[in-house]
C-alpha positions as CSV (number, residue, x, y, z in Angstrom):
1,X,0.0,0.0,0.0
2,X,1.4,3.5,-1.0
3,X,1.4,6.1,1.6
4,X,-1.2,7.4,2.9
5,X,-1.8,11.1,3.9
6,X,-4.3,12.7,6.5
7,X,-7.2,13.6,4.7
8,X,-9.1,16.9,5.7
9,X,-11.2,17.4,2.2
10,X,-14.6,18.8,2.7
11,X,-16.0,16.3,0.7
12,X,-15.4,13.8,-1.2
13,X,-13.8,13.3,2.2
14,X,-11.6,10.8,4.4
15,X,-13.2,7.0,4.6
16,X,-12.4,4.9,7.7
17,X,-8.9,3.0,6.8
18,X,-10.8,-0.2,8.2
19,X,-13.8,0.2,5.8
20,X,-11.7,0.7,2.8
21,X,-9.8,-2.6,3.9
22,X,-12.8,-4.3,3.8
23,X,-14.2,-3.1,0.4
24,X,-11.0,-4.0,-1.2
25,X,-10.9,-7.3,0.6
26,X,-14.4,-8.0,-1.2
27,X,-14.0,-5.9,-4.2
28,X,-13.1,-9.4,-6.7
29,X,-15.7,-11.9,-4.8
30,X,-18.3,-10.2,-2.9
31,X,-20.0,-12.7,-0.4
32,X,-19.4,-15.6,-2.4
33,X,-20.6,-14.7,-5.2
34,X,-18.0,-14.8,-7.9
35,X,-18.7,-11.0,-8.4
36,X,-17.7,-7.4,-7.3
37,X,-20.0,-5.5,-5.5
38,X,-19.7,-3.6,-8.5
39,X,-21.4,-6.1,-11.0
40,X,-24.2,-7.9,-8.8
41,X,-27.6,-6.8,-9.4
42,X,-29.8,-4.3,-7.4
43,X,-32.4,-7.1,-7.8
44,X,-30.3,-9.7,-6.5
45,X,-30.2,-11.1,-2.2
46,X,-26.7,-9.9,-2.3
47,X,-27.8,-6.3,-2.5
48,X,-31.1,-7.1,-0.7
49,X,-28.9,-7.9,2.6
50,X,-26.8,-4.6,1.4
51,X,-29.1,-2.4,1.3
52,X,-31.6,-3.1,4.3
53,X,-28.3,-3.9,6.6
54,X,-27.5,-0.3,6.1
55,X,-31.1,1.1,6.8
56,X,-31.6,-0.8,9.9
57,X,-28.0,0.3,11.4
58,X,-29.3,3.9,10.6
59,X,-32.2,2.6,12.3
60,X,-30.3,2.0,15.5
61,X,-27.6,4.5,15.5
62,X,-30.3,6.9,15.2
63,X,-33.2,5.3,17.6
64,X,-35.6,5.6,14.6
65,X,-38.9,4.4,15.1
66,X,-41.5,2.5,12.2
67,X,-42.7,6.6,12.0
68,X,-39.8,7.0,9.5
69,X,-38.9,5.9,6.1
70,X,-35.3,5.5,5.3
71,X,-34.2,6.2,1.7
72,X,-31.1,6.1,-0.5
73,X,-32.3,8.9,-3.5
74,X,-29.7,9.9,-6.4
75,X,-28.7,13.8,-7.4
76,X,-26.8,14.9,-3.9
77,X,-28.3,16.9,-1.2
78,X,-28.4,19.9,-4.1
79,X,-31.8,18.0,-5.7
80,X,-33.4,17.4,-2.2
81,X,-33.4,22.0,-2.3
82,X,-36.2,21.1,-5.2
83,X,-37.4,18.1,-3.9
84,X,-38.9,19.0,-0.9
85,X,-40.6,21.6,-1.8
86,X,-42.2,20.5,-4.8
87,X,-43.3,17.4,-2.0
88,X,-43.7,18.6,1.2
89,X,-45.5,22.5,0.5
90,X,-48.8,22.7,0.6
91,X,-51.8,24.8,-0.6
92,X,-51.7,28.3,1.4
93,X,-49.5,27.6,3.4
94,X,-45.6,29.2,3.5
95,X,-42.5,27.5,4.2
96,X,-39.6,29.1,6.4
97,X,-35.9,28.7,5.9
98,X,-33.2,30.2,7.7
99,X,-30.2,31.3,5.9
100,X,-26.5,30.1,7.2
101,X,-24.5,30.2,4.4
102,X,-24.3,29.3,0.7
103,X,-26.0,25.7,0.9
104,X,-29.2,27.2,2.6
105,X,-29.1,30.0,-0.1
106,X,-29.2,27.5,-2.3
107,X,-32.1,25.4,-1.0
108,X,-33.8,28.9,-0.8
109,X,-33.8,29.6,-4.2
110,X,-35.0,26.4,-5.1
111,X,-38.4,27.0,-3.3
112,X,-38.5,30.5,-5.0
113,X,-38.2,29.4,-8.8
114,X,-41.1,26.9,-8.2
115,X,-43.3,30.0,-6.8
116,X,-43.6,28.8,-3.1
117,X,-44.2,31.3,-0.6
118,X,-40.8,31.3,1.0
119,X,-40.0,33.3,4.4
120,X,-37.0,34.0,5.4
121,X,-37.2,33.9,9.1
122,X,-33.5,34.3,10.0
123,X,-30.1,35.1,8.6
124,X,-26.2,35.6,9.4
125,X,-25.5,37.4,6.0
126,X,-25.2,40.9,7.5
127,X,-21.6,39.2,9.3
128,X,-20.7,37.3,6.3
129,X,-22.4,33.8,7.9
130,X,-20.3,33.8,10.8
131,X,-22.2,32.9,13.4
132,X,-25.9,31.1,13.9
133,X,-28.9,33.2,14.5
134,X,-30.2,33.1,17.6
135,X,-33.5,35.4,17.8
136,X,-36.2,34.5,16.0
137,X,-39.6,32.8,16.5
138,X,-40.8,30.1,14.3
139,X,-44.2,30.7,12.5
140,X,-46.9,27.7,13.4
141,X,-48.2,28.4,10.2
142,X,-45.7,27.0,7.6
143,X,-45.5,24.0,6.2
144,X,-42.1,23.7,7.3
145,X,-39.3,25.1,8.8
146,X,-35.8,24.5,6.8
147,X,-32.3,24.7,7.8
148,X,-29.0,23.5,7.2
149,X,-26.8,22.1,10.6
150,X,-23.3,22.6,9.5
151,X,-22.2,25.0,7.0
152,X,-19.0,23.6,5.2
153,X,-18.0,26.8,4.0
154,X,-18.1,28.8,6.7
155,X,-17.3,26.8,9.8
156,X,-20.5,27.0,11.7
157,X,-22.7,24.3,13.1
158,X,-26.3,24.4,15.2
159,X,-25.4,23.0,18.7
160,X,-29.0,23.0,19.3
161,X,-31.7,22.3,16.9
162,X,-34.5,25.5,16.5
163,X,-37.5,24.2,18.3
164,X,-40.3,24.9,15.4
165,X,-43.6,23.7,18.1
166,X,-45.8,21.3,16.2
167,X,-44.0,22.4,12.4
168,X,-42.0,19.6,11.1
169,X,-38.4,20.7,10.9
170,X,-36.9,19.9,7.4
171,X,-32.4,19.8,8.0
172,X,-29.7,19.5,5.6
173,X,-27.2,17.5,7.3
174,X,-25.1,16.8,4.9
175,X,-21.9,17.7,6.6
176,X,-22.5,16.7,10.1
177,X,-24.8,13.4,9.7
178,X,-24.0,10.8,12.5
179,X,-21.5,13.4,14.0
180,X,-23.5,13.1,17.1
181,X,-26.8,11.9,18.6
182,X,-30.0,13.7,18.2
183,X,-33.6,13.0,18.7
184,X,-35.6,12.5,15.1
185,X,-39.3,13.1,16.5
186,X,-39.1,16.8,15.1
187,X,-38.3,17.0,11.9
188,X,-39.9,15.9,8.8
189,X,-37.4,15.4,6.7
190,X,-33.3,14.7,6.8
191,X,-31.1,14.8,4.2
192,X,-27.5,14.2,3.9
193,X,-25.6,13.5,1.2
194,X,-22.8,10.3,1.2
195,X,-19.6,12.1,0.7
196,X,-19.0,14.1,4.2
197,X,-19.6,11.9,6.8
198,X,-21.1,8.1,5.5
199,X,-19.7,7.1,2.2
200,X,-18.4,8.3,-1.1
201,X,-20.1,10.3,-3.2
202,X,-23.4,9.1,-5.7
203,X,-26.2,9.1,-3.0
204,X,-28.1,11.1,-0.8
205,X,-29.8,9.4,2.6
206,X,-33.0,10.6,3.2
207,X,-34.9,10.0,6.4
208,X,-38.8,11.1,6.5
209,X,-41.5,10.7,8.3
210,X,-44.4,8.8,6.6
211,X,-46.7,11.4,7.2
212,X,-45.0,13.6,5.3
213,X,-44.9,11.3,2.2
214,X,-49.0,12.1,2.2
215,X,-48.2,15.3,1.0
216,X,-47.2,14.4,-2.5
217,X,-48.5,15.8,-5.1
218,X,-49.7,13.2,-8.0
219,X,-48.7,15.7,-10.6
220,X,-45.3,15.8,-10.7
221,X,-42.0,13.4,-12.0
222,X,-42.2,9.9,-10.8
223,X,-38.3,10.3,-10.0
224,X,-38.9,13.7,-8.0
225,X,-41.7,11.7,-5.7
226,X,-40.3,10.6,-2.5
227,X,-43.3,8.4,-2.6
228,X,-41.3,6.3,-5.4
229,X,-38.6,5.6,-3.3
230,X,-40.3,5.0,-0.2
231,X,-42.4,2.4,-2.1
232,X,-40.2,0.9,-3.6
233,X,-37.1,0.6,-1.1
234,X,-35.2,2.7,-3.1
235,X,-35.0,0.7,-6.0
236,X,-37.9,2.4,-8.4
237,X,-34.7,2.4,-10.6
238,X,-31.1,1.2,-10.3
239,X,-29.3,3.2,-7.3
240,X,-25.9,3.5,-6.5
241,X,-25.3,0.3,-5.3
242,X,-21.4,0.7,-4.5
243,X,-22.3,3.7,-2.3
244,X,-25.0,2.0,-1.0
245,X,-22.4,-0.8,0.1
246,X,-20.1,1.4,1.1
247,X,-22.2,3.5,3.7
248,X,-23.5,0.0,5.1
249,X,-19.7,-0.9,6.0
250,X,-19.4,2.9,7.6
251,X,-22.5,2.5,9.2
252,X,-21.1,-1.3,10.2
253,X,-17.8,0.9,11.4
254,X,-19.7,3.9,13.7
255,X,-21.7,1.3,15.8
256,X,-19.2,-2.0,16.3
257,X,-15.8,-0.2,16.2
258,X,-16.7,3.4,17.4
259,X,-19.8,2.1,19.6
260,X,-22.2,4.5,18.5
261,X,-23.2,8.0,18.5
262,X,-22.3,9.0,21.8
263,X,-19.0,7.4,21.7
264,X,-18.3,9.3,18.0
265,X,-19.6,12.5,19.6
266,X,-16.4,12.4,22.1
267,X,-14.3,11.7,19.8
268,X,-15.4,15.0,17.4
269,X,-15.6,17.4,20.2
270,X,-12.1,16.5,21.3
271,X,-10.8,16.9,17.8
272,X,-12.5,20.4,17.9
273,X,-11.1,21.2,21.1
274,X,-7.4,20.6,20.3
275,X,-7.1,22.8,17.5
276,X,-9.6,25.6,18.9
277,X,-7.7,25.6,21.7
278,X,-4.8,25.7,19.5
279,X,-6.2,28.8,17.4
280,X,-7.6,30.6,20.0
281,X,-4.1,30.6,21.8
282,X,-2.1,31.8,18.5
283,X,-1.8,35.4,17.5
284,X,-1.1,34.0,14.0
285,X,-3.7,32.0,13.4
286,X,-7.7,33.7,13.2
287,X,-10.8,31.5,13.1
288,X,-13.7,32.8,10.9
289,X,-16.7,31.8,12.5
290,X,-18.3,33.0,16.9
291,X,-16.9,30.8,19.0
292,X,-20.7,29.5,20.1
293,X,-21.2,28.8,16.4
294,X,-17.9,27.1,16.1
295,X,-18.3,24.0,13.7
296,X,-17.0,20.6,15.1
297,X,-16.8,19.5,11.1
298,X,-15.2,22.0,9.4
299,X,-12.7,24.2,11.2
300,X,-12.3,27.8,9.1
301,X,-9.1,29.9,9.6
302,X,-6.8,33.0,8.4
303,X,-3.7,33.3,8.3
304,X,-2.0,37.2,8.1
305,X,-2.1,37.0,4.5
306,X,-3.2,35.0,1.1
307,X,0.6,35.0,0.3
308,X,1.4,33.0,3.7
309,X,-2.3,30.6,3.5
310,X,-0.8,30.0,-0.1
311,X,2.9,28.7,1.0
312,X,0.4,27.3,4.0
313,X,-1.5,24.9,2.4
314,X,1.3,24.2,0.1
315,X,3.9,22.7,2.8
316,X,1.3,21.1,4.6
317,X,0.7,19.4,1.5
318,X,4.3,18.5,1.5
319,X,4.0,17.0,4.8
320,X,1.2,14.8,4.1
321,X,-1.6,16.8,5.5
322,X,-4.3,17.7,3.0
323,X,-7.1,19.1,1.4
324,X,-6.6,22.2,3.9
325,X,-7.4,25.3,1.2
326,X,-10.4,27.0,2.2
327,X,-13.3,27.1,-0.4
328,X,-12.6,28.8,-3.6
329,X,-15.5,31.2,-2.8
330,X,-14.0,32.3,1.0
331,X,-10.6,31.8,0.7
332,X,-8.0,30.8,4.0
333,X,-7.7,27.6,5.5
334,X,-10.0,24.7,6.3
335,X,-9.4,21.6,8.0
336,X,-12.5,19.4,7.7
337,X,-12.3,16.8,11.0
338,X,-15.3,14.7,9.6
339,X,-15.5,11.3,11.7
340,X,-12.9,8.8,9.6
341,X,-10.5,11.9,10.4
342,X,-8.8,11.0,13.4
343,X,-7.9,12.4,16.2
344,X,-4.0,11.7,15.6
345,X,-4.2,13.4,12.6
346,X,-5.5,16.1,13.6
347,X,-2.8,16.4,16.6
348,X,-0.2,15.9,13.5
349,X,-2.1,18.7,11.8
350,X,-1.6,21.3,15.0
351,X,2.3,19.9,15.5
352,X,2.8,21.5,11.7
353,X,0.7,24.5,12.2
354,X,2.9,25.6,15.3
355,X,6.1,24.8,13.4
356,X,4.8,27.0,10.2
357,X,3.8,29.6,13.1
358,X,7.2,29.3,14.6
359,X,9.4,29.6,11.2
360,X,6.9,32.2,9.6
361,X,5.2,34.5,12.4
């Protein structure tokens, strides 16, 4: 095996060394059956068992009840900003967002070209998406109340969930998804795509509650219906059955290796805690985002200037650390600490960055 680096890429992002083992220890003969995991059917008991093993571990990582539906859907989290509203809006009635950064802009935008009554209940825009709004009061009259956990751009992240009453809450999680343990009964809807925290990328998990799925309208795409997939077990039409597999063996990963939710949670808050503390204790070294809106996923960062992120990013590289450039839309630094990121690597990560402070500052 060639050397490995750590991986902090926001996505397509670092997989569990243990999981990729695996899938390259079945990748020729997958269980016995003289075929890749890439060449078996969707119709066949090999993906069957693939495909339900990885819904009922999301099932029990997640303490989901027979009130939810759990789907694998193709087109990324970026169709589910179409999707839901064109499913879950209804007659009258206007749906809420609030706005944390380009992803929820996005999802906002979608509701608006299909004509929906969209509100905009709350907003960090006027301090660049810094920090996550804090005062504002649900409406009990949507249909639903949208937002988006973790912002991968910015380096924020919802430590609590808004409390919407009785209005489902709809959440992109696409970038924080089995970071921690939460409770499901509120929300409507939860999407995430494969490529942050469960898998490669190719799929989207979706989790909604059935009542929801009443809401469909009969007059639109059979392939833009939730109902298709829910009736169907995802497999309407041909999924993405090698990220299918693959989430099922990082699903297999978070509850018998790391033990669970609680146990992972640990492990990403003291990730977040060596390098904040690290940051916070540097005069050379900013983070971008309020401390209480501080993003245990993606950690954002300046350096003094572009010239010094540059050379940065470039001799980290060198030293095996990477994917640390900051999004082409931001700029500066980002080190993405998803779950498969470890916490050694990260401690490697904060040995270079005082040693580039130390020779540079």
């Amino acid at each position: 095996m060639g050397k490995r680096i750590h991986n902090f890429n926001a996505g397509p992002a670092a997989l569990p060394l243990s999981v990729l083992e695996e899938m390259q220890s079945e990748l020729l003969d997958f269980k016995g059956s003289g075929m890749s995991i890439l060449e078996v059917s969707h119709r066949s008991k090999w993906f069957d068992d693939v495909i339900n093993e990885a819904i009922e571990r999301t099932r029990r990582l997640l303490g989901i009840g027979d009130a939810f539906d759990v789907l694998f859907v193709q087109g990324g989290a970026s169709l589910q900003f179409c999707m839901i509203p064109m499913n879950l809006a209804m007659p009258d009635r206007p749906v809420d967002y609030i706005n944390t950064g380009t992803w929820a802009t996005k999802a906002i935008k979608e509701a608006q070209i299909q004509g929906k009554d969209v509100r905009v209940i709350a907003s960090s825009e006027d301090r660049g998406f810094s920090y996550i709004p804090k005062e504002f009061s649900p409406n009990q009259d949507a249909a639903y109340l949208h937002f988006t956990s973790n912002n991968t751009i910015k380096g924020t992240q919802w430590a609590r969930f808004p409390n919407a009453g009785e209005v489902p809450l709809v959440c992109d999680m696409s970038s924080d998804f089995m970071s921690r343990p939460f409770d499901v009964r509120p929300f409507g809807l939860i999407y995430a795509g494969a490529q942050k925290n469960i898998g490669p990328a190719g799929s989207v998990m979706v989790i909604i509650r059935k009542d929801m799925l009443a809401r469909t309208p009969g007059k639109i795409p059979t392939m833009l219906k939730y109902t298709t997939f829910a009736e169907k077990n995802s497999m309407y039409n041909t999924p993405s059955c090698v990220v299918v597999y693959i989430v099922s063996l990082v699903l297999k990963w978070l509850e018998e290796t790391i033990g669970g939710l609680e146990k992972m949670a640990g492990i990403n808050q003291e990730k977040g805690a060596i390098i904040y503390d690290f940051i916070d204790g540097s005069s050379f070294y900013r983070g971008t985002a309020d401390n209480d809106s501080r993003s245990l996923m993606n950690v954002t960062f300046r350096l003094p200037s572009e010239d010094l992120e540059k050379k940065f990013v470039a001799d980290a590289s060198k030293e095996g650390l990477g994917g640390l450039k900051g999004h082409r839309s931001v700029g500066g630094c980002r080190a993405s600490i998803y779950n498969a990121t470890g916490v050694g690597a990260v401690k490697a990560l904060v040995a270079f960055m005082a040693e580039f402070e130390r020779k540079q500052g």
